[in-house]
C-alpha positions in Angstrom: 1.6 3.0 -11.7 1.9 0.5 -14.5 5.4 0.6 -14.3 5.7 0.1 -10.3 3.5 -3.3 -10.5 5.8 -5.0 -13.2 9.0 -3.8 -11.9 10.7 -6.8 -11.4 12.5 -5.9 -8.4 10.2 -5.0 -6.3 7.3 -7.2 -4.4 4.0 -5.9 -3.7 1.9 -7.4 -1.0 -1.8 -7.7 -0.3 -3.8 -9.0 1.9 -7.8 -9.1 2.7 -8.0 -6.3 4.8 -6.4 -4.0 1.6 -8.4 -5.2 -1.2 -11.4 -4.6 0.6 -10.4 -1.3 1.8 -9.2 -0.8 -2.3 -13.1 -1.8 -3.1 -14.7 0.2 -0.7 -12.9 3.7 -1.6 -12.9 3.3 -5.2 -16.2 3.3 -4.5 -16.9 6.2 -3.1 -18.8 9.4 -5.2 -15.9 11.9 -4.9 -13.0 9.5 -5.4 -14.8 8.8 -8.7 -14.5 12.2 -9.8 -10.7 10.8 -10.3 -11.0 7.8 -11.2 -13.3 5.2 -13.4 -14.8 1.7 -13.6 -11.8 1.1 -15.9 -9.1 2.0 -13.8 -10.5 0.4 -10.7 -10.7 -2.9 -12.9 -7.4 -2.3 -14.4 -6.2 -1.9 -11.0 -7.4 -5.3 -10.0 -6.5 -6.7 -12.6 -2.4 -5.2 -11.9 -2.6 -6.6 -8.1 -4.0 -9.8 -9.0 -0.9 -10.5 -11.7 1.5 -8.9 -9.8 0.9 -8.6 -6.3 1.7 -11.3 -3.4 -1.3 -12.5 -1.2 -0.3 -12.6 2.2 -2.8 -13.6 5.3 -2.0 -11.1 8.3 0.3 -13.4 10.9 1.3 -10.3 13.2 -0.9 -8.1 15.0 0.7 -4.2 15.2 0.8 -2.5 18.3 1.1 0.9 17.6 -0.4 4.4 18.2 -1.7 5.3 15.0 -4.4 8.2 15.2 -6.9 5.6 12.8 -7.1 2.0 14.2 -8.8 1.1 11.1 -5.3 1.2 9.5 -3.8 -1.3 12.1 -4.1 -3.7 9.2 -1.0 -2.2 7.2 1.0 -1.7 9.9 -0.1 -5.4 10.7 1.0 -6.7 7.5 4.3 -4.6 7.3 5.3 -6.9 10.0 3.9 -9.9 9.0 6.3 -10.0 5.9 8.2 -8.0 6.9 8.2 -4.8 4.3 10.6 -2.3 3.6 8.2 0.3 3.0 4.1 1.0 2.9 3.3 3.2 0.2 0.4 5.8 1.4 -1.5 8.9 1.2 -2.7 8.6 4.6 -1.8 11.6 6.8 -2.5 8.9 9.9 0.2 6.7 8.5 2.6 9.4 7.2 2.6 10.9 10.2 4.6 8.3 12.0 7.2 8.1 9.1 8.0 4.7 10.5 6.9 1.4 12.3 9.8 -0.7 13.6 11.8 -1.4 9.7 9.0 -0.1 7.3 9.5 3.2 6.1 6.3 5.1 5.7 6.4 7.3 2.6 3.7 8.6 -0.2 4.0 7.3 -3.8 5.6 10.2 -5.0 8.4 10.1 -2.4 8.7 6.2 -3.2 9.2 7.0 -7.2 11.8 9.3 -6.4 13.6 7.0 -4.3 13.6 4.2 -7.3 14.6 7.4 -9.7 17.8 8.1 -7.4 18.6 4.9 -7.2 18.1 4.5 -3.6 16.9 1.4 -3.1 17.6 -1.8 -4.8 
């Protein structure tokens, strides 16, 4: 994941609504069966060097299954992204919101390794 955060051509965005989401499921007991105090620091520590703030300027309309992910959706527009980068079934689901592709990190990592975008 290293490798994604300091690639120079790509921009990362976060916004309020993400990082707290990021603190509240690292968090939890079973995702820390996966993962440690270390890597959610070291993860902080990657969006805060490498990651763009943005405040949310657009509000999505949309009808995704979780409303609590309305946020994303919210902040692909505001920029507006390319792509959101998920392991949400709610989000992959709709595989698209107006010009943001919706795709897991694995899909995303073969996309760089083909060449696809950039």
């Amino acid at each position: 994941m290293r490798n994604l955060f300091a690639n120079p051509d790509l921009k990362i965005y976060v916004c309020d609504e993400l990082l707290n989401e990021f603190g509240l499921v690292s968090s939890r007991p079973k995702i820390r069966k996966y993962i440690t105090e270390d890597d959610v620091e070291e993860t902080y520590k990657l969006m805060d060097k490498y990651c763009c703030y943005i405040p949310i300027r657009e509000k999505a309309i949309s009808s995704v299954r979780d409303k609590k992910d309305l946020y994303l959706l919210s902040l692909a527009d505001t920029i507006p992204a390319d792509f959101i980068i998920t392991g949400d079934k709610d989000l992959l689901v709709l595989g698209v919101h107006h010009q943001t592709k919706i795709v897991t990190y694995k899909e995303f990592e073969g996309m760089i390794k083909r060449r696809e975008i950039f």
